[in-house]
Every structure is written in structure tokens, then in C-alpha cells.
N, C-alpha and C positions, 0 to 999 in steps of 0.2 A: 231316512237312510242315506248315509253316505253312498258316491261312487262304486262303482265294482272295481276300481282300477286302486281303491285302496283296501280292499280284500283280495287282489291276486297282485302278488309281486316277486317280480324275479330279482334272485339274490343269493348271497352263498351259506349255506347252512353251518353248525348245523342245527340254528337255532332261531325262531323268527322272533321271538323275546329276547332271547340270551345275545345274540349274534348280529342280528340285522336290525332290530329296532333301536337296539345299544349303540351299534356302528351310527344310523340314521342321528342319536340326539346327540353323538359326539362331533358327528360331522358338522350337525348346525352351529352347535356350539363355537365350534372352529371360526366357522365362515363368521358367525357375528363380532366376532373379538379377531382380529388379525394382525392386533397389536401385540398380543401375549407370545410370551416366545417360552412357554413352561404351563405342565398341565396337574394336577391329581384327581383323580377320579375311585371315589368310593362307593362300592356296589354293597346296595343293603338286600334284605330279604332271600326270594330265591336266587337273584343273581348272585347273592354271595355265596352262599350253598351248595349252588352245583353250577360255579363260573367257570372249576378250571374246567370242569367234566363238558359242557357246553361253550368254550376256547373264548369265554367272553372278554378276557383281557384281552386276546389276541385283537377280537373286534375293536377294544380301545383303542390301542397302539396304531392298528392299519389308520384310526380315523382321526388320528392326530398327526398321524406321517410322521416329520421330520423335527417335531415339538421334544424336547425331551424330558419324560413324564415320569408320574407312580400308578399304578393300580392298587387299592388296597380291598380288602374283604372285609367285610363288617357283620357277623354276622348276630352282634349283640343287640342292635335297634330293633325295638318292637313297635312302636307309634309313627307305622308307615303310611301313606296315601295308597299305596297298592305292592302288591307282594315283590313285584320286580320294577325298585328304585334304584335310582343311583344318583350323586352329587356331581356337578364339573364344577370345577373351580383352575382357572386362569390364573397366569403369574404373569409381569415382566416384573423380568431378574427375579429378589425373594420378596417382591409387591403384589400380593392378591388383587387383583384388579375386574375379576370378573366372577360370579359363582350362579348358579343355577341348578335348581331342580327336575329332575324328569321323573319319567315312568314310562317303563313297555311296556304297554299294555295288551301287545297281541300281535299276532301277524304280520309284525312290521313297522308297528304303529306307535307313536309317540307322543304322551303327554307331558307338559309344561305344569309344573305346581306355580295356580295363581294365574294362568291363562287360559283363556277359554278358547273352544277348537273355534273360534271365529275362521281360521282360514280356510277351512276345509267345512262346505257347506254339503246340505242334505240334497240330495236332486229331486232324491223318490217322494213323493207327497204322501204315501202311503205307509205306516207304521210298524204293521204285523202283514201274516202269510192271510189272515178273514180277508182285508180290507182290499189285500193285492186282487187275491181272488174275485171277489167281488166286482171288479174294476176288470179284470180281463175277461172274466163271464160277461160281461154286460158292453164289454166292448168288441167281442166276439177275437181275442187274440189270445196269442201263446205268450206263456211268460216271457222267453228271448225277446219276443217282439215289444212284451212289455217293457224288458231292460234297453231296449234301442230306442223308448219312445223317449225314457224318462233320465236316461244315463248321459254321461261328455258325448258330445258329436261323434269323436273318433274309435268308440268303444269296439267295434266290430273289429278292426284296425287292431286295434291294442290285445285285442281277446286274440287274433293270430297266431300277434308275436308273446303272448303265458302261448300258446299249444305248441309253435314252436320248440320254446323252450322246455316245456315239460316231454317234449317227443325227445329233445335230444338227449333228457336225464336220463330215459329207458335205454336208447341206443346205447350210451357210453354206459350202462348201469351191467347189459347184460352182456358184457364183453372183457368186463372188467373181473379183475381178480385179485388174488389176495387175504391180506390180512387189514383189516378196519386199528386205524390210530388207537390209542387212549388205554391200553394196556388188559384189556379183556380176551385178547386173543379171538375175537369175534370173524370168525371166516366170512367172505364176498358171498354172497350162495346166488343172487342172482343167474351167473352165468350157469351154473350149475343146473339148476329148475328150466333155464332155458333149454338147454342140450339135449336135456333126455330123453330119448329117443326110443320108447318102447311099443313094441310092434302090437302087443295084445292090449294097447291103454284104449280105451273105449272116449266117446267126444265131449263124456261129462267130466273126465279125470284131467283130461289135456285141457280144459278150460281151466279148470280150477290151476291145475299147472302151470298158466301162461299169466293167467290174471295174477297170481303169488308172484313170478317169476319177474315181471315189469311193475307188482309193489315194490317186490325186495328192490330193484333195480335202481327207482327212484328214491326208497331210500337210505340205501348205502352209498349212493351219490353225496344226499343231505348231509350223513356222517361223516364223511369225508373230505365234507368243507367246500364241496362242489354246488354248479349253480342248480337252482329250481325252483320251481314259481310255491308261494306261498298258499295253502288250498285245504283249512285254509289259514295254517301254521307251517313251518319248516318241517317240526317235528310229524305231523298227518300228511305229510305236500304228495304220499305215495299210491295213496287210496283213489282219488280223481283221474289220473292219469293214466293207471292204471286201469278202471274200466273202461273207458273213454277209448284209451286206442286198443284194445283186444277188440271190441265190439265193431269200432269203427272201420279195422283191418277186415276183421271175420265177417263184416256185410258189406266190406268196400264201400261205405259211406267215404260219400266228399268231406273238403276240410271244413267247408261250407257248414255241415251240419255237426261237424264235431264244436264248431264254436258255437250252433245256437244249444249245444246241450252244456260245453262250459258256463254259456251265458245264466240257462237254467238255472243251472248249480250256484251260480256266483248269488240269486234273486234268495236261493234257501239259506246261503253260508252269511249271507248279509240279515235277514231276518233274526238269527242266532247270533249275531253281531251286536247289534241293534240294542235285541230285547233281552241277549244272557250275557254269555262272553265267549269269545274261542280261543282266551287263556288259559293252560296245564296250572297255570301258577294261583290265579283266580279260584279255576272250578274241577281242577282235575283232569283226567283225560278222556273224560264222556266230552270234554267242550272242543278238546283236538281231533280225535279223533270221532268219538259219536257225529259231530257238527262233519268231519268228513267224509265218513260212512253217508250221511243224510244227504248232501249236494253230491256224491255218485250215484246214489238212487235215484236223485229226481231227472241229474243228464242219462242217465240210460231210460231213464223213465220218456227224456223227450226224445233220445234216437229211436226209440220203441214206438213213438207218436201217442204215449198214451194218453190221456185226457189230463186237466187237472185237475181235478180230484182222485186219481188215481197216483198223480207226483205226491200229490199231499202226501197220500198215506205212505207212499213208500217211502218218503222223506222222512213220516214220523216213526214208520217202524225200525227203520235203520238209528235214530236217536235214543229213542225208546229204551232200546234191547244195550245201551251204551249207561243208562242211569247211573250213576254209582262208580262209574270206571275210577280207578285212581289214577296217579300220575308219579310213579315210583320208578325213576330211571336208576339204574343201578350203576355209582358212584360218579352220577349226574350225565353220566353220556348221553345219546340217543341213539341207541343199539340195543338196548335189553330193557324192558323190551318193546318197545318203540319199535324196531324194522318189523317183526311177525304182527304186532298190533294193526300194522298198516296193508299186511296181504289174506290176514282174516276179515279186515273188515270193509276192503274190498269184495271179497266174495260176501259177506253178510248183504253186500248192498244189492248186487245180484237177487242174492235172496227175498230179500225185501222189494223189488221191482214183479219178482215171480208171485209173492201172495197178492198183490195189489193189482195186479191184471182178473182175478179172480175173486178177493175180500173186499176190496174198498166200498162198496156200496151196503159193507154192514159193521161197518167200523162205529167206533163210541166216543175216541180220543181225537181231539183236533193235534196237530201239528202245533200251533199254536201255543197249548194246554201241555207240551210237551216240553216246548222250548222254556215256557219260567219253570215247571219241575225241575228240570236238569239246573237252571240258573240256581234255585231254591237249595236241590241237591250240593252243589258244589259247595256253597257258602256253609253249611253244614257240616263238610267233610274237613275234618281234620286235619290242621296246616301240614301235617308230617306227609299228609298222602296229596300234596297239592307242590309236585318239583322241587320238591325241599331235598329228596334221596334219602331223606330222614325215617321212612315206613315202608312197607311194606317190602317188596322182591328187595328194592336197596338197603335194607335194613336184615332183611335175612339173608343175603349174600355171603357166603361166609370166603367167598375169595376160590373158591374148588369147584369144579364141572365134574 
């Protein structure tokens, strides 16, 4: 398993395939060739799809700066390397001089057609969530501790500054107002959920209230082109941070233990990494969100202190209960419905921390055993329900509220 610090990445939405991992393989591109004074860039698959809806040209343009280029959509190629490719190709003057293959493959992440991730090495020795376990049982630590044995030196450092950054999406999320870009007419409601102020709400309503209220927050930041750490896509970035500081406030936990329960999270979001995908475009949106429903379960699971095998379970019921999810933004944005996906399934992960304080020690399904399901599921599911906007809510949209 790779790094945690390439599962959590701050950056500007509102799209961690569409957006940031796009911007990341143009930017390289850039810096290898410095020669070329002219760019085209063709997006196959879902990037073409739902590029303008996820402002991925936008991301081309900023990451070519002052190059002067094309963007094109292709939406005809079928014999792709992975759903969200695209072509660079280099000019000086009208001399092709340089071309290359990528692929986002997820939260930021970028592969080369015909190079191998040689750069970016595994740290973890350990493969799945058995083998972790097993390792931290017998070493008598918590998984955080486990991520600080096996992780870069500066990890604790770096996990800060994502909570940082993920505190400041809430604060600027529930302050803010308005009307969300892209022509849905889509209202702010963050600040809205935050205000409400009712005298007779009892302490289960006002949770559920605040925990929505700092989903929506973070992400109609996302939509909006605003920064926020990856968690563990742009598209899900709302769900983590969203438990993480209600709980943290509402027990006055230090920052201290807010990052060993990111840490947590980052140990489950990287297992699902690993062994499935946390691409919409790949597996649907059981792998974006399900995968972030599951690393908020397991961080309130360690601000809870509860044991692991008890994160287990609530990491897999929070997955679990995602099987099947699609991935149908309606007319490629991330607003519909992407923002409410992300404040239900923060409370789902609540819920799932709540039966695992009480069920885990008669459970039947590993975490494990859940994680290639959902991998198995998504490959399954029909390209149309995999960020294409092609099925389902996007496809019966008929344009009317």
C-alpha cells in the first residue's frame, strides 16, 4: 500500500479524476517538455462525458498557463486503458514534438500508459485490512500508530495540515451562500442547516443537523471549485470531515486525536485503494462514497476508542449498505446528487459505529470480503451508471424541479 499522503490531497474541486488528477498529468506534462510553446489535449471516456459538467477543460487551461492550446471531447473511443483518459500532445510552432498517454485514476492520482508506478513506492508491507490486523493484534497498537510505524517520517505533520484544510472547507462552507455554478440552479443550504435554530429540536435531531450541515458545507465548497482535501475523492471529500469535527467539537477532543482518527480512516480508504478502486468512473459511487462512508466510521470508531475489530465492522457496514451505489451526476456536475449523497452518508457512518459498539462480535462478513464485492460489483455495473451521466437521475432528468 502506497502512502496516506497519496490518498489525502488538498486541492480545488470539483473533481479529484475530472479536475485535480487532470490538472496533476498536464502539469507534468508541461514541466517535461519546456520546449513546446502549443498544446491539444483530448479527453476520452468519462472525462469526455461529463468534462464540461466537472470544468475539466478548465483544469487543462490553468495547467498549461500561458501555452496556447485546444481541448477536445472524444467521446467516440472505446478501447480505453481506463474510463477517465486523455491524450497530451506538445507542439513547437505546427511540429508535434511530444505526445503522451495518462489516466486518472482516482483521488488525484495519475497513471502513465507504458510506465510503471516505479516512483511512488508501497511503504505498508501489509496487503489487506486480515493481514493489518493481525500485525497490530500482535503488536499490541492502534491502527494510527500503525500508520506512523509504516508511513513518510512527516505523516502526523502532513495529516494536520488535510485537517486544517478540511476545517477551513466547513467554516467557509457554512457561511456561505447562494447559488452553486453550472446552471441547475442548485441553492448553498449549508449555511441554512447550520442556523436553525429550534427551541423544541431534541440532541438526536441537532446532530443529525450539524453532521448534514458541515457535509453540505464541504461540499458545495467542492462544487464550487473551492479547495479540500481528497477523502477519499473530491466528489466524497464531505463525509470525513464532516464526522470528524461534529464529534471532535461536541467532545472537545484535541487536534491531536482528530488526526490519529484521520490517520485511522486514511489505513481503511487505502485498503479499498489497494484492493478495489475509489474511482465513480471505474466502480460507481459505492467506491466514492461507500469507501467514504467506511473511513468515517472507522475515525469515529477510534475517537470512540473502540477496539479493532469493532472499526472493522463499522468500516464494513458502512461499505456494505453502499454495494451497488451508481454514479449518475446529473448533467455531469457534482451537486445532484453528489452534495446530499455526502450528508446521508455521513450519518449512515454514525450509524454504523452505533451497531458495532454492540454487534461486532457476531458478525459473519469480513471487511475484507466486502471490499473485492464492491470491486466485483462496480466492474459489473453498467458503463452508463459509472460518471458517464448517461443513466440513471442523469438520464431521467428532464430539466424541471
Amino acid at each position: 500500500m502506497k502512502s496516506l499522503t497519496q490518498l489525502y490531497r488538498r486541492g480545488m474541486g470539483p473533481s479529484s479524476s475530472h479536475t485535480i488528477g487532470v490538472w496533476n498529468a498536464c502539469n507534468a506534462f508541461v514541466k517535461a517538455h519546456p520546449e513546446m510553446d502549443g498544446y491539444k489535449v483530448i479527453l476520452y471516456g468519462s472525462l469526455a462525458k461529463t468534462g464540461k459538467g466537472h470544468q475539466t477543460d478548465k483544469a487543462v487551461v490553468s495547467a498549461f498557463g500561458k501555452l496556447k492550446g485546444s481541448v477536445e471531447f472524444d467521446c467516440s473511443e472505446q478501447d480505453l486503458p481506463h474510463p477517465n483518459t486523455l491524450d497530451m500532445i506538445g507542439y513547437a510552432g505546427k511540429r508535434e514534438i511530444a505526445r503522451q498517454r495518462a489516466m486518472s485514476i482516482g483521488g488525484g492520482a495519475v497513471g502513465i500508459e507504458g510506465e510503471a508506478e516505479k516512483e511512488i513506492l508501497d511503504v505498508y508491507p501489509h496487503k489487506n485490512f486480515s493481514e493489518i490486523s493481525a500485525y497490530c493484534k500482535a503488536e499490541h497498537i492502534r491502527l494510527y500508530e500503525y500508520a506512523e510505524r509504516f508511513d513518510v517520517a512527516n505523516i502526523r505533520e502532513y495529516m494536520h495540515e488535510m485537517y486544517e484544510v478540511m476545517r477551513w472547507a466547513i467554516e467557509r462552507g457554512i457561511r456561505a451562500d447562494g447559488v452553486l455554478e453550472g446552471g441547475l440552479g442548485v441553492l448553498r443550504k449549508a449555511k441554512t442547516l447550520y442556523m436553525q435554530n429550534d427551541v423544541f429540536e431534541d440532541s438526536a435531531t441537532r446532530e443529525n443537523r450539524l453532521v448534514c450541515a458541515f457535509a453540505f458545507a464541504v461540499s458545495e465548497e467542492n462544487a464550487s471549485g473551492g479547495e479540500i482535501v481528497t477523502a477519499p475523492t473530491c466528489g466524497s471529500a464531505g463525509v470525513l470531515p464532516a464526522v470528524v469535527y461534529y464529534i471532535t467539537h461536541k467532545y472537545k477532543y484535541r487536534e491531536e486525536q482528530a488526526v490519529n482518527a484521520l490517520l485511522t480512516a486514511g489505513i481503511i480508504g487505502n485498503v479499498v485503494k489497494t484492493n478495489a478502486s475509489i474511482s465513480g468512473a471505474e466502480c460507481g459511487c459505492q467506491a466514492e462514497i461507500g469507501t467514504a462512508c467506511s473511513m468515517a466510521a472507522a475515525a469515529l470508531g477510534e475517537l470512540l476508542q473502540l477496539d479493532i475489530d469493532q472499526i472493522e465492522y463499522a468500516a464494513e457496514v458502512a461499505l456494505e449498505h453502499h454495494l451497488g451505489l451508481t454514479c449518475d451526476p446529473i448533467k455531469g456536475l457534482v451537486q445532484i446528487p453528489c452534495i446530499e449523497r455526502n450528508a446521508v452518508a455521513a450519518m449512515r457512518a454514525i450509524n454504523a459505529v452505533n451497531l458495532a459498539q454492540f454487534l461486532t462480535y457476531s458478525r459473519k462478513i469480513s471487511f475484507d470480503t466486502v471490499v473485492e464485492t464492491m470491486y466485483r460489483t462496480g466492474k459489473d455495473l453498467s458503463k452508463i451508471y459509472r460518471e458517464t451521466a448517461e443513466g440513471g437521475l442523469a438520464k431521467l432528468y428532464d430539466g424541471k424541479l
